[in-house]
C-alpha positions, -999 to 999 in steps of 0.1 A, spaced: -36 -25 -647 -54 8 -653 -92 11 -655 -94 20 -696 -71 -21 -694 -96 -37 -677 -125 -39 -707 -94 -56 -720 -83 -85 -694 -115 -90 -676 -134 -117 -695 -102 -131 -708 -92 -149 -676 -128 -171 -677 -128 -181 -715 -122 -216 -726 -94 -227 -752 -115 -230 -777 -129 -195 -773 -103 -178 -765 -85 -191 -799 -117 -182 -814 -116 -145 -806 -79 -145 -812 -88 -155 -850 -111 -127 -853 -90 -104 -841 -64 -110 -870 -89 -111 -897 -98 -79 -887 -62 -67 -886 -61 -87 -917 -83 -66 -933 -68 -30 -928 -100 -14 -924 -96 -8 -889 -87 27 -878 -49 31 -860 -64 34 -826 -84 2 -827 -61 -19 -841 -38 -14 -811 -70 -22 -787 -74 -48 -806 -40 -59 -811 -34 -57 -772 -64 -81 -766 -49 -106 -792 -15 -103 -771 -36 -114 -744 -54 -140 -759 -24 -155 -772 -6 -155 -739 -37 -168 -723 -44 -195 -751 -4 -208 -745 -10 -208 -704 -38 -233 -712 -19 -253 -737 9 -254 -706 -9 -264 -683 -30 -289 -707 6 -306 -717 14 -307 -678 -12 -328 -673 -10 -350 -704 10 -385 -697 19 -414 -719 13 -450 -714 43 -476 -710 32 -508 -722 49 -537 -710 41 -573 -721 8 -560 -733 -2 -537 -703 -3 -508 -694 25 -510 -666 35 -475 -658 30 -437 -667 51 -410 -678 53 -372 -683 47 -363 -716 79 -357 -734 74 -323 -753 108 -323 -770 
């Protein structure tokens, strides 16, 4: 990582989900929009990139931790990993 990446990566790391999918969806409105100048939109398409890739670590890591409840005779009798396909 070069110093002019880390404005980039540095906050990234410590936002939530939510925010982090937050500041993804402004970033494509703005690139939605065409009004920003060549230079910016690939800062700011870079940061999305990141956003995104952090966003689906979370999600990962959320559906490792995610189990399902076997119910047997009316109880809960066992758990499972989630089956995700």
């Amino acid at each position: 990582m070069t110093a002019s990446d880390a404005p980039l990566t540095d906050d990234i790391a410590e936002l939530s989900f939510e925010d982090a999918l937050k500041k993804l969806e402004e970033i494509v409105a703005q690139l939605e929009g065409g009004n920003v100048p060549l230079e910016k939109s690939i800062e700011i398409y870079t940061r999305g990139d990141l956003l995104r890739k952090h966003c689906e670590g979370l999600l990962k890591s959320a559906e490792t931790k995610v189990e399902k409840i076997v119910v047997r005779n009316g109880e809960a009798a066992a758990t499972e990993p989630l089956d995700v396909d």
